[in-house]
Backbone as JSON, one array per atom type, in Angstrom:
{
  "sequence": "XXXXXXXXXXXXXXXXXXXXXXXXXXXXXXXXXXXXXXXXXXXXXXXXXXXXXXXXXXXXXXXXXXXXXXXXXXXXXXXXXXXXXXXXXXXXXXXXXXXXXXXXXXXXXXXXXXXXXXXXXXXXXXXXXXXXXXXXXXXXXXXXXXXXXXXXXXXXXXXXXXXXXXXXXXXXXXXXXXXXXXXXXXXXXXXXXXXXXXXXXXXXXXXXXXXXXXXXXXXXXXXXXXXXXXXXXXXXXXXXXXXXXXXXXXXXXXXXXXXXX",
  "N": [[34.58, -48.94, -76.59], [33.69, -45.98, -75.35], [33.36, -44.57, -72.12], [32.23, -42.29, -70.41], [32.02, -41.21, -66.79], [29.96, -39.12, -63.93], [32.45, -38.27, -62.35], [34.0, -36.97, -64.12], [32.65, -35.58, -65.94], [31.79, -33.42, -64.38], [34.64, -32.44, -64.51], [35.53, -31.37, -66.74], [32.96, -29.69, -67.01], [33.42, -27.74, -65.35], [36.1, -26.86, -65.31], [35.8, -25.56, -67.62], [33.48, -23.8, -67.1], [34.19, -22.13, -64.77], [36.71, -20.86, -64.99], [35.43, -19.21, -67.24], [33.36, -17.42, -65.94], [34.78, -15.89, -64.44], [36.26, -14.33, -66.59], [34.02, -13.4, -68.65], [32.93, -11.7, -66.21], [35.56, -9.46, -66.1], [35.12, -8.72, -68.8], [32.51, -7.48, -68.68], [33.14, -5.27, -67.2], [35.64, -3.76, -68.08], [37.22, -1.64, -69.99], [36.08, -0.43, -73.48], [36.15, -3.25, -74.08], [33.59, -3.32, -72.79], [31.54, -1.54, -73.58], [28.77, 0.08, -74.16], [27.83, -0.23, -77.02], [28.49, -2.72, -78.27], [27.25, -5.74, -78.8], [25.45, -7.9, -76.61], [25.24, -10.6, -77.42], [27.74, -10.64, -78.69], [29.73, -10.13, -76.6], [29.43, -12.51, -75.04], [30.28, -14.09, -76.52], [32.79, -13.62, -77.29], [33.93, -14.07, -74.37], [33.68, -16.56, -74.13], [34.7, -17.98, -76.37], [37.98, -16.89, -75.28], [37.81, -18.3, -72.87], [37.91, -20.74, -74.32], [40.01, -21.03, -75.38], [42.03, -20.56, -73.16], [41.64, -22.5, -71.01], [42.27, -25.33, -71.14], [44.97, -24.32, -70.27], [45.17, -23.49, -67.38], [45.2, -26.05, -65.57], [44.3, -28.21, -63.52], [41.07, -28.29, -61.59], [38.9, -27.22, -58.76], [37.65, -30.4, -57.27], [34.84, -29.91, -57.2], [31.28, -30.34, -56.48], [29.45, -28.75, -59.86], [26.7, -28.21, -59.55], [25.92, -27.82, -56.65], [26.11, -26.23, -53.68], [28.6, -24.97, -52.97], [29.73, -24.83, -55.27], [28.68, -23.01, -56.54], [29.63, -20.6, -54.8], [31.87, -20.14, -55.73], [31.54, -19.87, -58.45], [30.35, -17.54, -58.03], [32.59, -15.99, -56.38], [34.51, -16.11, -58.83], [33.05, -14.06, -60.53], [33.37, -11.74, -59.09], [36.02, -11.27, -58.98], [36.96, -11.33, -61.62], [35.32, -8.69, -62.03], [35.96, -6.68, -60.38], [39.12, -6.75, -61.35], [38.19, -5.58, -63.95], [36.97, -3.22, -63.2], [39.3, -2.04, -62.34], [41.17, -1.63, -64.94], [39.02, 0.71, -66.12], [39.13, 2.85, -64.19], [41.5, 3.75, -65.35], [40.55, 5.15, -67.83], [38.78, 6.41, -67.03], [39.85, 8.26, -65.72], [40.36, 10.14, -68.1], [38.17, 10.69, -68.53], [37.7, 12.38, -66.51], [39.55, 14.29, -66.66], [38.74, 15.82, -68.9], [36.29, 17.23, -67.89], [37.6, 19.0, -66.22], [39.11, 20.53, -68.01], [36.76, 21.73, -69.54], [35.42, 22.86, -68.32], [37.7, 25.11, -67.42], [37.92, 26.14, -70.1], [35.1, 27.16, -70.33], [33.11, 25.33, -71.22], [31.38, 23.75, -70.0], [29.19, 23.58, -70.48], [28.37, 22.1, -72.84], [27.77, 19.4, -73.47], [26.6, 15.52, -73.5], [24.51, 13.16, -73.48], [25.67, 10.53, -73.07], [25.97, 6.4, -73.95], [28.1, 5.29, -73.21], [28.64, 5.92, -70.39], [26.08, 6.14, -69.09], [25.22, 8.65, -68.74], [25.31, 12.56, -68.85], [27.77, 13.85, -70.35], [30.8, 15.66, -71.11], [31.73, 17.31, -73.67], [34.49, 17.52, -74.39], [35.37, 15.2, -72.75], [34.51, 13.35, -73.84], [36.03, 13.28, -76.17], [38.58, 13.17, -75.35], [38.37, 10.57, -74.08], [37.87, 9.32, -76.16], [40.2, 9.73, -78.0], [41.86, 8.31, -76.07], [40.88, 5.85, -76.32], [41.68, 5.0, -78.83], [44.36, 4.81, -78.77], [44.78, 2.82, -76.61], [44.26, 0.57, -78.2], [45.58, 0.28, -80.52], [48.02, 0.49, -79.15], [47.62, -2.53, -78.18], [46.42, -2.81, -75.73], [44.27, -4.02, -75.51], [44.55, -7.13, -75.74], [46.93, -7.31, -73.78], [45.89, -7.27, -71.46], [43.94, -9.08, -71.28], [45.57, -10.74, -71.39], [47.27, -10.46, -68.85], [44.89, -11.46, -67.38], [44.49, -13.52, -67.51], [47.08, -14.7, -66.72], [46.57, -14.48, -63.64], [45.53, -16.15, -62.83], [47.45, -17.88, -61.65], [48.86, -17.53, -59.26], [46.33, -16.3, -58.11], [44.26, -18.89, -58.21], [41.31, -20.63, -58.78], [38.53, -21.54, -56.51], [40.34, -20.42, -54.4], [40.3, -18.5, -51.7], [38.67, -15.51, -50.92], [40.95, -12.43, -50.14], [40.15, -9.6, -48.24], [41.64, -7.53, -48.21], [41.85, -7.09, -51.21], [40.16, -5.88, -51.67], [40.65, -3.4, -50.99], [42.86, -2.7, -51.69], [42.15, -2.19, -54.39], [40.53, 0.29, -53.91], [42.43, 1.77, -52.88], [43.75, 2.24, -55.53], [41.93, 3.78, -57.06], [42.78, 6.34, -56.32], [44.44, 7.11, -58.06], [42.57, 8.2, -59.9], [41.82, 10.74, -59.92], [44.22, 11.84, -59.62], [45.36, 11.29, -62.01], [43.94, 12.35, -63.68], [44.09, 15.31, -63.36], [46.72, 15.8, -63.5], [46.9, 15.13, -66.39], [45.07, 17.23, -67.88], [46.83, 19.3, -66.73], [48.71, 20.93, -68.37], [46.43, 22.73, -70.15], [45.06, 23.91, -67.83], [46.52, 25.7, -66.38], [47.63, 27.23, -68.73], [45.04, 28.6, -69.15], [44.17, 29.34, -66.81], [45.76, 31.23, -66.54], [45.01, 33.04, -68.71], [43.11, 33.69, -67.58], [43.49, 35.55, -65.31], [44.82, 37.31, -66.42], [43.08, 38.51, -67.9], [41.47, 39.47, -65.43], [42.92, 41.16, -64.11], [43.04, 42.92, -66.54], [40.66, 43.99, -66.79], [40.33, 45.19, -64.11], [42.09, 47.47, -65.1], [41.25, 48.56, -67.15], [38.0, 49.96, -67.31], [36.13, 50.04, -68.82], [36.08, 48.14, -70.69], [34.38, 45.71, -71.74], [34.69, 42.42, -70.73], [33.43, 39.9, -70.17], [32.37, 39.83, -72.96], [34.4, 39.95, -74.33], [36.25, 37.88, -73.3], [35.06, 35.33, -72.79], [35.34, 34.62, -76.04], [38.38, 34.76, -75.86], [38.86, 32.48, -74.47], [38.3, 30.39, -75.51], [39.29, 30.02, -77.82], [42.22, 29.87, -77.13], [41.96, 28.11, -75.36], [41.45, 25.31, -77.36], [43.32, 25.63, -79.73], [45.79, 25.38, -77.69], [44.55, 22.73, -76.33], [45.27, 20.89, -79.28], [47.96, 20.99, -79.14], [48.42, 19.84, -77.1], [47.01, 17.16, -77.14], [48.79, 15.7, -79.31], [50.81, 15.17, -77.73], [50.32, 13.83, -75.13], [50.7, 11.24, -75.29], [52.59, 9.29, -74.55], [52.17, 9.84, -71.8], [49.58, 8.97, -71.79], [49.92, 6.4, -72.45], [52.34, 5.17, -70.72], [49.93, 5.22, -68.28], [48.49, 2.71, -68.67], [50.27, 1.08, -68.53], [50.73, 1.04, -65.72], [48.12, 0.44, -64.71], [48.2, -1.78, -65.89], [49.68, -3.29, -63.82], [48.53, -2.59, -61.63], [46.21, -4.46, -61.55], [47.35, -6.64, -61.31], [48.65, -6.25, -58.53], [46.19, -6.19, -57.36], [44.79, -8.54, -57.68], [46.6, -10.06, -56.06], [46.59, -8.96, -53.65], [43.89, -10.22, -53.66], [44.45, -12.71, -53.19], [45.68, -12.62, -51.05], [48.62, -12.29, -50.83]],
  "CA": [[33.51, -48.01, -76.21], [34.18, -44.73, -74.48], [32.75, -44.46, -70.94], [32.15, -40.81, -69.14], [31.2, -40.98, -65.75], [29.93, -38.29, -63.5], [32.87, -37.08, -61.82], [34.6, -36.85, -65.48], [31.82, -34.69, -66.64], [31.96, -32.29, -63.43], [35.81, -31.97, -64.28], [34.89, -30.77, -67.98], [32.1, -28.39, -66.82], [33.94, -27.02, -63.6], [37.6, -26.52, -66.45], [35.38, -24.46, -68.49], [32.37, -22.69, -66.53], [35.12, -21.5, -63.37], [36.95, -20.0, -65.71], [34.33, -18.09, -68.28], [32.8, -16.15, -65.01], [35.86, -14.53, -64.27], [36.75, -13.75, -67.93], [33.04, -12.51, -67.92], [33.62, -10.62, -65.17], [35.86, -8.71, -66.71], [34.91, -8.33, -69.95], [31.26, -6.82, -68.38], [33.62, -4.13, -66.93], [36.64, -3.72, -68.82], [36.92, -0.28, -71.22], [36.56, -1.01, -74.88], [34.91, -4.51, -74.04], [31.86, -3.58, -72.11], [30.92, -0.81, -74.38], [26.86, -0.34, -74.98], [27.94, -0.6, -78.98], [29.25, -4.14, -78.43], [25.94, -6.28, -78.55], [25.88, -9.04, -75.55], [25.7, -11.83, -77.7], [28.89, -10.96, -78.84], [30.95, -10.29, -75.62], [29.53, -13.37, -74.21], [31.06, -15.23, -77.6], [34.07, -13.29, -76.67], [34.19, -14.42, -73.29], [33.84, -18.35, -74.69], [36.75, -18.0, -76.89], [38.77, -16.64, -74.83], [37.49, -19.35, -72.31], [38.09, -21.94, -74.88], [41.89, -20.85, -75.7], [43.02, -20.47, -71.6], [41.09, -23.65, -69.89], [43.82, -25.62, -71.31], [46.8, -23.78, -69.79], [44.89, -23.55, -66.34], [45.49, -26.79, -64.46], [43.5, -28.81, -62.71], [39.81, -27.33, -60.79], [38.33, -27.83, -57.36], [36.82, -31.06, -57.31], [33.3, -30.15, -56.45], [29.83, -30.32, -57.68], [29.28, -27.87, -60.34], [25.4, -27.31, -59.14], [26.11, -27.33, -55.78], [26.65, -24.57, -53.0], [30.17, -24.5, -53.07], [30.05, -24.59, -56.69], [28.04, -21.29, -56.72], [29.89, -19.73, -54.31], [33.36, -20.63, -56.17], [30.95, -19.17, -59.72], [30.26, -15.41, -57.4], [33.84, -15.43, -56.32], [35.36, -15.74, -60.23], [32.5, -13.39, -61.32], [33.38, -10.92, -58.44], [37.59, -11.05, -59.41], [37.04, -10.68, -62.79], [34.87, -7.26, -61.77], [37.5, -6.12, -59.59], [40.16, -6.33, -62.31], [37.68, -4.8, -65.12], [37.26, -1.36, -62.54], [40.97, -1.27, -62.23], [41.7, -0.82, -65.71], [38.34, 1.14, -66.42], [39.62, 3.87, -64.15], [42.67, 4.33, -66.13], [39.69, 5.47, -68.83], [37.95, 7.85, -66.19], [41.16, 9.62, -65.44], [40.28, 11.01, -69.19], [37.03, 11.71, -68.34], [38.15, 13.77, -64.95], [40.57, 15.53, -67.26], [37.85, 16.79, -70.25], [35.68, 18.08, -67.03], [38.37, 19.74, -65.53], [39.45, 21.73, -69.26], [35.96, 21.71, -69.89], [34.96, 24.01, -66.81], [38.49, 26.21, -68.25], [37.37, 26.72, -71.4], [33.84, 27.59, -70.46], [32.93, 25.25, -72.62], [30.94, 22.77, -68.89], [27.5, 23.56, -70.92], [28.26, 21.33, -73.96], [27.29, 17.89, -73.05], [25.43, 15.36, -73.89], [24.1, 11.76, -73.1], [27.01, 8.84, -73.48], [25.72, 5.4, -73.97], [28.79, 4.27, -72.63], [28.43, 6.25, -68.85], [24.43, 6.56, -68.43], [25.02, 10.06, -67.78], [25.83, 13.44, -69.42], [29.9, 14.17, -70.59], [31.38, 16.67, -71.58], [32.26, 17.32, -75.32], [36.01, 17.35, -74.42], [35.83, 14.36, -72.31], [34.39, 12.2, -74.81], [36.91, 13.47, -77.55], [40.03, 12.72, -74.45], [38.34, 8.81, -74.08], [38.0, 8.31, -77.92], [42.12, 9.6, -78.1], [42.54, 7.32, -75.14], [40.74, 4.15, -76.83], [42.35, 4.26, -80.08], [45.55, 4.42, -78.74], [44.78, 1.66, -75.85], [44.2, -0.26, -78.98], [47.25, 0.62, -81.12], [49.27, -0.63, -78.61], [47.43, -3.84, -77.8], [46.49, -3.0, -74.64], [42.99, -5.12, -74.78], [45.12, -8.34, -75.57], [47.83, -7.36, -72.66], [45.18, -6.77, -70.62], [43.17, -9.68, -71.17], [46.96, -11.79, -70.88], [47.1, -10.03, -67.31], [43.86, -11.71, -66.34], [45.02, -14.82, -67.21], [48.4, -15.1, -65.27], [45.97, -14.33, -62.29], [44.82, -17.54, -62.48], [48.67, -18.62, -61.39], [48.74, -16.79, -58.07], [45.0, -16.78, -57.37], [43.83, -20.07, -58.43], [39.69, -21.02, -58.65], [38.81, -22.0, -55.53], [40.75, -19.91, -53.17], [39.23, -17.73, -50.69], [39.4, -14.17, -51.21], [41.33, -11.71, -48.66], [39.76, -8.27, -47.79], [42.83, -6.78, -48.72], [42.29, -6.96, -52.92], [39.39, -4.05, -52.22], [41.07, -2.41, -49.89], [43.89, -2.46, -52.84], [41.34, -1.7, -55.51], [39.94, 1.62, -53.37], [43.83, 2.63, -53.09], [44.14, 2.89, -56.92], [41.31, 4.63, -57.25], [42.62, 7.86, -56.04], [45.18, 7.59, -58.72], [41.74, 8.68, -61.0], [41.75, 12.15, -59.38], [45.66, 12.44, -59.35], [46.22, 11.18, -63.07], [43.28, 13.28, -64.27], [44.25, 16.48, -62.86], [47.71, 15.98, -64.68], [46.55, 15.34, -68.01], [44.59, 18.63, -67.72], [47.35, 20.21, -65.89], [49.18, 21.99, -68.83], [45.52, 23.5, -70.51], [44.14, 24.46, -66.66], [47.91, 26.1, -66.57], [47.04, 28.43, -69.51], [43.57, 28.96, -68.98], [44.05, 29.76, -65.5], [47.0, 32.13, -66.67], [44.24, 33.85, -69.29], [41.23, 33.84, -66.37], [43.99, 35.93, -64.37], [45.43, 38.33, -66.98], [41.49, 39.3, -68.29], [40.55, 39.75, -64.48], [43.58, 42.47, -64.37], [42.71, 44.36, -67.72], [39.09, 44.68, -66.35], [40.57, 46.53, -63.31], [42.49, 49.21, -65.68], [40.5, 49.08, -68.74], [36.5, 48.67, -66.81], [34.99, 50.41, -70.17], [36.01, 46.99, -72.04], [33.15, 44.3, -71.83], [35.61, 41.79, -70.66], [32.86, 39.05, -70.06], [32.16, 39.37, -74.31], [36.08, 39.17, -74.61], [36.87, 36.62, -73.11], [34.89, 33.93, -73.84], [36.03, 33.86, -77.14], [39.77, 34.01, -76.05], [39.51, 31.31, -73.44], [37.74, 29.34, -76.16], [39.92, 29.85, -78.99], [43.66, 29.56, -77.08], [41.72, 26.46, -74.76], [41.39, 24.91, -78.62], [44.63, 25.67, -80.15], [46.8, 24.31, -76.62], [44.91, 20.76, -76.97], [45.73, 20.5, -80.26], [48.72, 20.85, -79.35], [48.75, 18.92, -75.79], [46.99, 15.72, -77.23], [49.19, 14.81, -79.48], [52.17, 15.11, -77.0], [49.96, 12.9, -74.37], [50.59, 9.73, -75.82], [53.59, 8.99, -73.74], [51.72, 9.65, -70.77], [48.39, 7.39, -71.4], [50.62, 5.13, -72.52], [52.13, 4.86, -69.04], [48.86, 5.19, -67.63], [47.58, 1.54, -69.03], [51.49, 0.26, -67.6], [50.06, 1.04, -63.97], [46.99, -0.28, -64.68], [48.11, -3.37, -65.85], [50.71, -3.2, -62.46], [47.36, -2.46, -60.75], [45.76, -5.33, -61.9], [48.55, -7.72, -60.5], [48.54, -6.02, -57.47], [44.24, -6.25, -56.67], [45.23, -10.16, -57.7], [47.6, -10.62, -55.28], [45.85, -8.89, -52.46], [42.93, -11.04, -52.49], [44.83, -14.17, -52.92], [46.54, -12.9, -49.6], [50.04, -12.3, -50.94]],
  "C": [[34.03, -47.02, -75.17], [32.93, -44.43, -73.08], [32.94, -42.66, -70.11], [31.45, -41.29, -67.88], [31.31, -39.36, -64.94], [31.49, -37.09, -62.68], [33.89, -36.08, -63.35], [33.8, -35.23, -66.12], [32.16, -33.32, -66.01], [33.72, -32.1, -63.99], [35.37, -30.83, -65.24], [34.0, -29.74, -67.64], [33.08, -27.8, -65.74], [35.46, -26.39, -65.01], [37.09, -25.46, -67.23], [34.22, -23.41, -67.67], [33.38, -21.37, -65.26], [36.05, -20.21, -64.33], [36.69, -18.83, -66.87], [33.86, -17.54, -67.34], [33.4, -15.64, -64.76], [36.27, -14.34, -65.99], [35.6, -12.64, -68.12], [32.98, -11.65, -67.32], [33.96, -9.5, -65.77], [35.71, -8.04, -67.6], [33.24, -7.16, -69.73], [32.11, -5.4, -67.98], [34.47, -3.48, -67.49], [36.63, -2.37, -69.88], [37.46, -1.17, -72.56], [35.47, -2.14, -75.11], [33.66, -4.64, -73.32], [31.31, -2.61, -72.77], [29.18, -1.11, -74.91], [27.01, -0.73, -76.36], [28.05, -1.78, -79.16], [27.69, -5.08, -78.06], [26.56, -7.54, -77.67], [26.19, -9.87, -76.05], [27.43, -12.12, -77.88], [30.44, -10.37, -77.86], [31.17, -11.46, -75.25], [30.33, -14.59, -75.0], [32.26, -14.87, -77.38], [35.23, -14.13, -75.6], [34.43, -15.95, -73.58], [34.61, -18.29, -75.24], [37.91, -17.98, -76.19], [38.74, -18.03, -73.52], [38.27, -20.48, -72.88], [40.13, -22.35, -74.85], [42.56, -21.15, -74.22], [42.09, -21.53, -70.84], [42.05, -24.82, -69.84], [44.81, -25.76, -70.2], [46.42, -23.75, -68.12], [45.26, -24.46, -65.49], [43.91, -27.16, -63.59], [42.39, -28.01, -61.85], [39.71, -28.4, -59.37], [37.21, -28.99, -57.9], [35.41, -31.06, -56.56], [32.4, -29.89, -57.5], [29.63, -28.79, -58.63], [27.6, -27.03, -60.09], [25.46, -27.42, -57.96], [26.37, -26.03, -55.07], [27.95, -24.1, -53.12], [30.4, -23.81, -54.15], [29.35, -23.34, -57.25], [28.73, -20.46, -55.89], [31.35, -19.66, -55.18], [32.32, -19.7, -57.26], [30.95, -17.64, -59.14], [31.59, -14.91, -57.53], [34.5, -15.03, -57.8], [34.8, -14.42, -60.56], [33.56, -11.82, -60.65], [34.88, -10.16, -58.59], [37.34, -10.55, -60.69], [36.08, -8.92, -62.96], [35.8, -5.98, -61.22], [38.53, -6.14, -60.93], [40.02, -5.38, -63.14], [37.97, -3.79, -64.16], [38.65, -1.55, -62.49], [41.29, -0.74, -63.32], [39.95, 0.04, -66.32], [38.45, 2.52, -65.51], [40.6, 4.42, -64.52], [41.79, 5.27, -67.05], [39.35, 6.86, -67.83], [38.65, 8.92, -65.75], [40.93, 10.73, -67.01], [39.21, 11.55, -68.93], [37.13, 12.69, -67.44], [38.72, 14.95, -65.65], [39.7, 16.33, -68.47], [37.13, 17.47, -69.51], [36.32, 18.87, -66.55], [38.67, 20.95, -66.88], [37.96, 22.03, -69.77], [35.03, 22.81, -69.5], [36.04, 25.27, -66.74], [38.0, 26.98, -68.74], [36.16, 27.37, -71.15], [32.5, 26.66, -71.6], [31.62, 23.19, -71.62], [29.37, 22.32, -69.63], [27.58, 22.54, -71.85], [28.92, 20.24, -73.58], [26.4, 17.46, -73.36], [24.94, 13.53, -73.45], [25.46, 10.53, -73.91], [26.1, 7.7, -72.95], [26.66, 4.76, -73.29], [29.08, 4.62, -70.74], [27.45, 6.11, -68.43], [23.96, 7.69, -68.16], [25.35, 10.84, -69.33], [26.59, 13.25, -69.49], [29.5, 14.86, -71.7], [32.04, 16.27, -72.61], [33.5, 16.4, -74.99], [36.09, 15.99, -72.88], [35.54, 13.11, -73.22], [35.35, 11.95, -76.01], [38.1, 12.81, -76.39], [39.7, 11.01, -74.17], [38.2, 8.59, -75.42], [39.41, 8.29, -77.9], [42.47, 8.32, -77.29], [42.53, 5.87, -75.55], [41.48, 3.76, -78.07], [43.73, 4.3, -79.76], [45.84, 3.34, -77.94], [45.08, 0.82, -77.03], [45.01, -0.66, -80.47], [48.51, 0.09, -80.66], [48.93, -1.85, -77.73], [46.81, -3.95, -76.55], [45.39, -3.91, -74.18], [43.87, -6.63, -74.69], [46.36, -8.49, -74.09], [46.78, -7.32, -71.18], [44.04, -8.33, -70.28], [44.63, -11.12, -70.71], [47.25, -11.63, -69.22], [45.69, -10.77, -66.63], [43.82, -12.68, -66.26], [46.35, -15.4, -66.35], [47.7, -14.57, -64.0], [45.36, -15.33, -61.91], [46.32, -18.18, -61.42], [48.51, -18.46, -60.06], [47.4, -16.44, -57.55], [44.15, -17.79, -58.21], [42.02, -20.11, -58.03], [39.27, -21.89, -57.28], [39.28, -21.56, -54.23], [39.94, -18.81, -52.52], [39.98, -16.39, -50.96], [39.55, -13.39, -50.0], [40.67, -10.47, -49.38], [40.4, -7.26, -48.72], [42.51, -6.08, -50.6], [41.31, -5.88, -52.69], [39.75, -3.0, -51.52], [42.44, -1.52, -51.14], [43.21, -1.44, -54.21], [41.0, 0.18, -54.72], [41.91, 2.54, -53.19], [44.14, 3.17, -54.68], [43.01, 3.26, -57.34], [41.48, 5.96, -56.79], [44.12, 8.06, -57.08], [43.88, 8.17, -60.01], [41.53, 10.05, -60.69], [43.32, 12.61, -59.73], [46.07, 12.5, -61.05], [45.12, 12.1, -64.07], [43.66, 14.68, -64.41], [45.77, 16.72, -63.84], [47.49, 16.25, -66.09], [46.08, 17.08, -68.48], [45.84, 19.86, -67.29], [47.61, 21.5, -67.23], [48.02, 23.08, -69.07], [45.04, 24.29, -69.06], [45.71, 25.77, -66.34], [47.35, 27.56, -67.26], [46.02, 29.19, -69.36], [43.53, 29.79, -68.06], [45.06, 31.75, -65.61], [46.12, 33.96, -67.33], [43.11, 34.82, -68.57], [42.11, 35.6, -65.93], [44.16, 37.6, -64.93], [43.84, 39.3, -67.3], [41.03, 39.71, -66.94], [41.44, 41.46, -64.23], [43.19, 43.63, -65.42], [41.11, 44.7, -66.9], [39.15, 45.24, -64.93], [41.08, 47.87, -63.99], [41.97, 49.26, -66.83], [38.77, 48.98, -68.32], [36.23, 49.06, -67.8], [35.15, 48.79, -70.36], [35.4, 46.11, -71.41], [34.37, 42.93, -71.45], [34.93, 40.41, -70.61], [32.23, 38.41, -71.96], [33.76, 39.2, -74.86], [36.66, 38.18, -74.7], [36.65, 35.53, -72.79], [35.82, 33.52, -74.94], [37.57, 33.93, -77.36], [39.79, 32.61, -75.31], [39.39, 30.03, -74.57], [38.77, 28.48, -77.79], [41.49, 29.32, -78.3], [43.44, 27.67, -76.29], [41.98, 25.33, -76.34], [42.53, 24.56, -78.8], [45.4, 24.95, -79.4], [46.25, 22.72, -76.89], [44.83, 20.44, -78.22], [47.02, 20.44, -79.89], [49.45, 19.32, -78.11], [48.49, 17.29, -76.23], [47.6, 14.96, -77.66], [50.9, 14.1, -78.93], [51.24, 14.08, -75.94], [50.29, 11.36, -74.49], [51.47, 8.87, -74.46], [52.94, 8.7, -71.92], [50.34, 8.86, -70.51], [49.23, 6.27, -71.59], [51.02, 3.89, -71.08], [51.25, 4.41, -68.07], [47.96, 3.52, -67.99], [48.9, 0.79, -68.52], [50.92, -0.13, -66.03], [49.29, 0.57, -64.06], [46.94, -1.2, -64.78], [49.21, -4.13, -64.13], [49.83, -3.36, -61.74], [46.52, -3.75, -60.45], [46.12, -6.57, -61.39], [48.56, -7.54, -59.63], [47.04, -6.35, -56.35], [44.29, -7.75, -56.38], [45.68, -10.74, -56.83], [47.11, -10.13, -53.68], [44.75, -9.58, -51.92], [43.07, -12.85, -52.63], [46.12, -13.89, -51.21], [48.05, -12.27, -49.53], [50.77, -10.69, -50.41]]
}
């Protein structure tokens, strides 16, 4: 006859619940996997799989009560890491959105917007077209599975249980000003041209004033803005690519700050 007793049980719940709130976590924030399109039931089946596969490979939990205080404050902390990781790589994503507002406000083109399910807000045409490029190539080269492998070797170096240092948001608010810096790049070449066009049309409409320069040149900024990201996006690759490297670098780094290291 097979005997469970209580602390047996608490291992079993504590092996699996400690570890599904930080997967959770993440997956609530995460680009790709927190998407409004993605119905809850099936992140949170997500999140249990992925649970199921890495409780395993984890190692031993804090022996404490699973309905206890501890044992809720140990459930906030996972939730609160796995949040922290998701925004790290979910501003790799917003660096695209910075960069379709920035060519967007070029082009002339700031008016055409419209409600995203996946911000809560307005965006801009050309930022929603620069995060679709961005997701199908995240997902071309694996990056949800590398990404979700990165949140598991954070179990190694911050373990369930440990107390979190200051430091990992102090870390997290540092790589957030790479979403201003890596935006502004992406954009750079089109704001480049644009800027080049703004400059040359502000000259002809000192030695030519007859010509209407405001019905002009709309439809050049609109047509050469066009033509360049056709040509810019599909040279970007190289550089989102990169841009989900750091992020997963980032990710290791937020980890390691609020386990102290």
């Amino acid at each position: 006859m097979v005997s469970v007793d209580i602390d047996q049980l608490y291992q079993w719940m504590n092996g699996f619940l400690w570890p599904f709130f930080r997967i959770a976590g993440l997956i609530s924030t995460a680009p790709i996997l927190s998407e409004s399109s993605i119905p809850v039931r099936l992140r949170i089946g997500l999140a249990v799989l992925c649970t199921l596969v890495a409780a395993p490979l984890l190692g031993p939990m804090p022996d404490v009560p699973t309905g206890s205080y501890a044992g809720l404050l140990i459930a906030v902390q996972q939730v609160l890491i796995g949040i922290a990781l998701g925004l790290t790589m979910r501003m790799v994503f917003t660096a695209a959105l910075m960069a379709g507002e920035f060519i967007g406000l070029q082009m002339g083109l700031a008016f055409a917007s419209f409600f995203d399910p996946a911000t809560g807000a307005n965006t801009a045409v050309l930022s929603r077209i620069l995060n679709l490029v961005m997701m199908l190539l995240f997902l071309a080269v694996n990056g949800h599975l590398l990404m979700l492998s990165g949140l598991i070797h954070t179990f190694e170096f911050l373990p369930v249980g440990a107390s979190l240092h200051v430091n990992g948001w102090g870390t997290l608010l540092e790589w957030s000003a790479q979403l201003w810096i890596s935006g502004m790049l992406l954009a750079l070449p089109l704001i480049i041209v644009l800027l080049t066009i703004n400059l040359s049309l502000g000259i002809l409409n000192r030695t030519a004033q007859q010509l209407s320069v405001f019905a002009v040149g709309f439809p050049i900024s609109l047509t050469t803005g066009l033509v360049v990201l056709s040509i810019v996006i599909p040279q970007s690759s190289d550089f989102m690519t990169r841009l989900f490297s750091e992020g997963y670098q980032a990710m290791a780094r937020v980890a390691q700050a609020f386990s102290g290291m």
